[in-house]
N, C-alpha and C positions, 0 to 999 in steps of 0.2 A: 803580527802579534795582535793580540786581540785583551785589551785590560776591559772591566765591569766595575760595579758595587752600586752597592744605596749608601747613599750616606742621608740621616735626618738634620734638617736644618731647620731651629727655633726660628723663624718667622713664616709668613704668609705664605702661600704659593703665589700669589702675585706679588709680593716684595721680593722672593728668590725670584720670580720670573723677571723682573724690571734689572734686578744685580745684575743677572747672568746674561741678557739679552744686550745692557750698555757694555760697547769695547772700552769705553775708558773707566767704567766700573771694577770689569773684574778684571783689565789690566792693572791693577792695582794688588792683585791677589796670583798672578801668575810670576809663579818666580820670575826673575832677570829679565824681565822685560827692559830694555833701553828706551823703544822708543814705540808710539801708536801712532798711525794717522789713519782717520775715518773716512775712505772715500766715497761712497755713498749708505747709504740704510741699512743696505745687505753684504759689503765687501769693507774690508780694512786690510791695513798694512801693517806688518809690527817686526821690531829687530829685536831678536833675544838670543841672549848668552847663552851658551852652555857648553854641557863639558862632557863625555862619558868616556871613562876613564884615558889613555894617552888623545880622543879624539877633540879637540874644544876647537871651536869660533865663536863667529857670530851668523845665527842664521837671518834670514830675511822671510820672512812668512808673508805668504799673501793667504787670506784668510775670507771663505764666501758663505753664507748662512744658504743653507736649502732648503728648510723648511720652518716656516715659524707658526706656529700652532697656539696662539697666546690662549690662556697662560698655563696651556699643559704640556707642549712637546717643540722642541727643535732643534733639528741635526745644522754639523754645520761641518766643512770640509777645510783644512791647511796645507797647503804646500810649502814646504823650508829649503832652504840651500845655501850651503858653505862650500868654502873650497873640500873640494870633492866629496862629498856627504850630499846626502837629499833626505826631505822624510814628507810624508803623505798622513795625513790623518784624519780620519772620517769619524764623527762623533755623534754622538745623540744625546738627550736629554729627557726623560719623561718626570713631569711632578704632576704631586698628588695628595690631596692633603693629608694630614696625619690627625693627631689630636689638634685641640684648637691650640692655634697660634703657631703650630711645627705643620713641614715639610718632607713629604719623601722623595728625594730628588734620586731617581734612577738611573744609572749612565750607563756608558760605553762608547771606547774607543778601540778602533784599529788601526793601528798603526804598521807601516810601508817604509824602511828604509833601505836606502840604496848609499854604495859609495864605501868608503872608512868607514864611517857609522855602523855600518853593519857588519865589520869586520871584529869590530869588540865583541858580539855576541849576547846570544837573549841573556846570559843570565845578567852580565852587568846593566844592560840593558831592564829588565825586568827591575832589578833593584832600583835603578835612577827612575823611573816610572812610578813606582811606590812611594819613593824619598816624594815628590812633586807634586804627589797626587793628595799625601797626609798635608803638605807644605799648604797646596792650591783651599782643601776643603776647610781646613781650622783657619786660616785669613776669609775664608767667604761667614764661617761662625760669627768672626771678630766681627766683620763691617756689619753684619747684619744684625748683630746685638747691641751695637754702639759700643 
C-alpha cells in the first residue's frame, strides 16, 4: 500500500528538518511508541504498540535512514515484527520552503505487510494509517510552535 500528502508546517525548513531527522524528537510525536534506543547516526531501534482491529502487540522496529539530503530530503526504511505479523516501510521526505517561516513537508510511504496484519485488510488498515498520520503531523505542529 502506498499512503502520500503535504502537509504545511509553521517553522523553518531547517527546524522541521532538525525535528524529523532526531529519533528521540519525533519519537515523541509517533503514537505508542514505548521505547527508542539510538544505535548509531543512521539506525535506531524502537518498540511500539499497536493494534488494528482483532490484530495488537508489540512490534520491534529496527529502523535505517538511507538517504539524508539536509535540509531537503530523506528517505528512510523500518522493519517491525510481532507474533506473526511483519511490516516493511519505506519512506521519504521532501521539504521546501513555503512562505517565510512555513514548511512544505512532502511525504510518502509504502507500506509491506505480512502475517495477521494483513489478514484485517486495506480498508481497516487504510483507516489506522490515516488516524496516525492526522495523530503523528498535528504533535510535529504542537512541538514546533511551542
Amino acid at each position: 500500500m502506498r499512503f502520500s500528502g503535504t502537509e504545511r508546517i509553521p517553522a523553518t525548513r531547517e527546524q522541521v528538518w532538525a525535528f524529523l531527522t532526531d529519533p528521540n524528537a519525533v519519537a515523541q510525536c509517533v503514537p505508542d511508541v514505548e521505547s527508542l534506543e539510538v544505535v548509531d547516526p543512521t539506525r535506531f531501534k524502537a518498540q511500539v504498540r499497536a493494534g488494528i482491529g482483532p490484530v495488537r502487540g508489540k512490534f520491534g522496529f529496527d529502523v535505517a535512514w538511507q538517504e539524508l539530503t539536509q535540509p531537503s530530503r530523506a528517505r528512510m526504511t523500518a522493519q517491525g515484527k510481532t507474533g506473526g505479523s511483519a511490516v516493511t516501510v519505506d519512506s521519504a521526505m521532501d521539504l521546501s520552503a513555503a512562505s517565510p517561516g512555513e514548511t512544505d513537508l512532502a511525504w510518502s510511504a509504502d507500506v509491506v505487510v505480512h502475517g495477521m496484519i494483513a489478514s484485517v485488510g486495506a480498508r481497516l488498515l487504510d483507516g489506522f494509517a490515516k488516524k496516525q498520520t492526522e495523530q503523528f503531523f498535528g504533535c510535529i505542529r504542537q512541538k514546533l510552535t511551542g
